[in-house]
C-alpha positions as CSV (number, residue, x, y, z in Angstrom):
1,X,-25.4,-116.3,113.5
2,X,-28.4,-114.3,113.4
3,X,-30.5,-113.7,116.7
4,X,-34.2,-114.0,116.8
5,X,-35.8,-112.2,119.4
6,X,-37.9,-114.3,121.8
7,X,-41.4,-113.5,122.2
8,X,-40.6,-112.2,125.4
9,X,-37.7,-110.2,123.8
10,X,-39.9,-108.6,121.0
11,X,-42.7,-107.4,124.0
12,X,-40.2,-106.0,126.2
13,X,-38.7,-103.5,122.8
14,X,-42.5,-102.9,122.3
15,X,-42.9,-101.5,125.9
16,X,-39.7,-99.9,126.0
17,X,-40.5,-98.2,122.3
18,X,-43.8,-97.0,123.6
19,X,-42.2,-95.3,126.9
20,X,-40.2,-92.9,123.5
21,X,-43.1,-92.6,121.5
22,X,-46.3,-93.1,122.8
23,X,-49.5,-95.1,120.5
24,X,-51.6,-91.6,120.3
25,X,-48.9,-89.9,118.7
26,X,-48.8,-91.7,115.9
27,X,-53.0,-90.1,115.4
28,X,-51.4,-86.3,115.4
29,X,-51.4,-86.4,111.6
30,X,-51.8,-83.1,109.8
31,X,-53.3,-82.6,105.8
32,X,-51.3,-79.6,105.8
33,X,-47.6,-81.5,106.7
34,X,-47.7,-83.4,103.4
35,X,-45.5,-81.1,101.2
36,X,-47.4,-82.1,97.9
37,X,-50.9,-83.2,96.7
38,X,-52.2,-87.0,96.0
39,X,-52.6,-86.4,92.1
40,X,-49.2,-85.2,92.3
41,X,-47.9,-87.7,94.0
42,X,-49.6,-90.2,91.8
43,X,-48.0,-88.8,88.6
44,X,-45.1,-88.5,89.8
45,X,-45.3,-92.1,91.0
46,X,-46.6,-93.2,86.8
47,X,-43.5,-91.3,85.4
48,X,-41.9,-94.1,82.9
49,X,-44.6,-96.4,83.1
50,X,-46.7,-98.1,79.9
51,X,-49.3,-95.4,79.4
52,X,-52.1,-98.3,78.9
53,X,-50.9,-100.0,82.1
54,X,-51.0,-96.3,84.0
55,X,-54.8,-96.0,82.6
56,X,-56.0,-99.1,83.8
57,X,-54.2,-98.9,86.9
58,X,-56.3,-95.4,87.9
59,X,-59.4,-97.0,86.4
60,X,-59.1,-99.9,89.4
61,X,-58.2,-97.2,91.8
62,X,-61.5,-94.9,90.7
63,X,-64.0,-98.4,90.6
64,X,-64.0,-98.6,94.7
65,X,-62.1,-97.3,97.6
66,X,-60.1,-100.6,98.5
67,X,-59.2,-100.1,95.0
68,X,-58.0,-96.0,95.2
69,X,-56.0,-97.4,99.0
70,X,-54.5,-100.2,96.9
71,X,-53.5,-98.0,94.4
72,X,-52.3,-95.3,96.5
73,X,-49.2,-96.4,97.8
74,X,-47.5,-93.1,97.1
75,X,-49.6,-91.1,99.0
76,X,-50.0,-93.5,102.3
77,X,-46.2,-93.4,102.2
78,X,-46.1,-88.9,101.9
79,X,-48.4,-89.3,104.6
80,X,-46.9,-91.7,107.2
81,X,-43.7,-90.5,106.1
82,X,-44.7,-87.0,108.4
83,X,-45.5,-88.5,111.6
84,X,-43.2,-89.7,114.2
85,X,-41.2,-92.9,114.4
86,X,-40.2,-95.5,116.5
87,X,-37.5,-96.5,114.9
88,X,-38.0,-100.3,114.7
89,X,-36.9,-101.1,111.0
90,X,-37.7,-104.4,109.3
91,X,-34.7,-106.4,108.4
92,X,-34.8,-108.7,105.5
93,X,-37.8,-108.8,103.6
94,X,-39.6,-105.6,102.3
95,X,-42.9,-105.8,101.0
96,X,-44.6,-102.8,98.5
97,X,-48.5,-102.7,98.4
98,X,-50.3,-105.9,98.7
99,X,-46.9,-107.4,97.5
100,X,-48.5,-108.3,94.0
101,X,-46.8,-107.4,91.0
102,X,-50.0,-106.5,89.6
103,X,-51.1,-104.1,92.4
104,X,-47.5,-102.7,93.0
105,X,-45.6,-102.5,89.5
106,X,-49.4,-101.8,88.2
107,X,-47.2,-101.4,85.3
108,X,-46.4,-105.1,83.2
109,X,-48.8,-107.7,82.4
110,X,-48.5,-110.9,84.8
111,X,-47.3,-113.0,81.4
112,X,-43.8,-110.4,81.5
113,X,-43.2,-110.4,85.4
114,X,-39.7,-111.7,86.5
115,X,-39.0,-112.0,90.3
């Protein structure tokens, strides 16, 4: 049977975790330790996707900048990929973007999504 950490538990791996890697470090993000550039990233992300779908997906992204962040998925992740970690993982349930298929797929009408 699965174990669920108390509340407790789950503060006591916080404190511990911070004593490894502490809260300011995760700020020491660098431009310059991202190993490719944000349009690239973006394209690279659109590879195989319904061109119409791809242009209305960077039309969203360019009306605001909630809509660029929501869009941007790719990038956040090149980015917090470089800093250090403290290893907790999620188990179970992963969640991409604002867990929409519109915002995350960005790439099928709502009328052809399947979960």
């Amino acid at each position: 049977m699965t174990h669920f950490p108390t509340p407790q538990e789950r503060r006591a791996l916080g404190r511990a975790r911070r004593k490894q890697l502490a809260r300011q470090e995760h700020s020491q993000w660098k431009p310059e330790s991202r190993r490719r550039g944000p349009v690239e990233l973006l394209q690279e992300s659109m590879r195989g996707r319904i061109p119409q779908l791809v242009t209305l997906k960077y039309e969203r992204m360019l009306a605001s900048p909630f809509g660029y962040f929501r869009g941007a998925v790719p990038v956040m992740a090149a980015d917090l990929g470089t800093l250090p970690s403290t290893g907790i993982v999620n188990r179970g349930v992963t969640v991409y973007g604002a867990g929409s298929a519109i915002t995350s797929a960005g790439a099928m009408p709502r009328e052809s999504a399947i979960f």
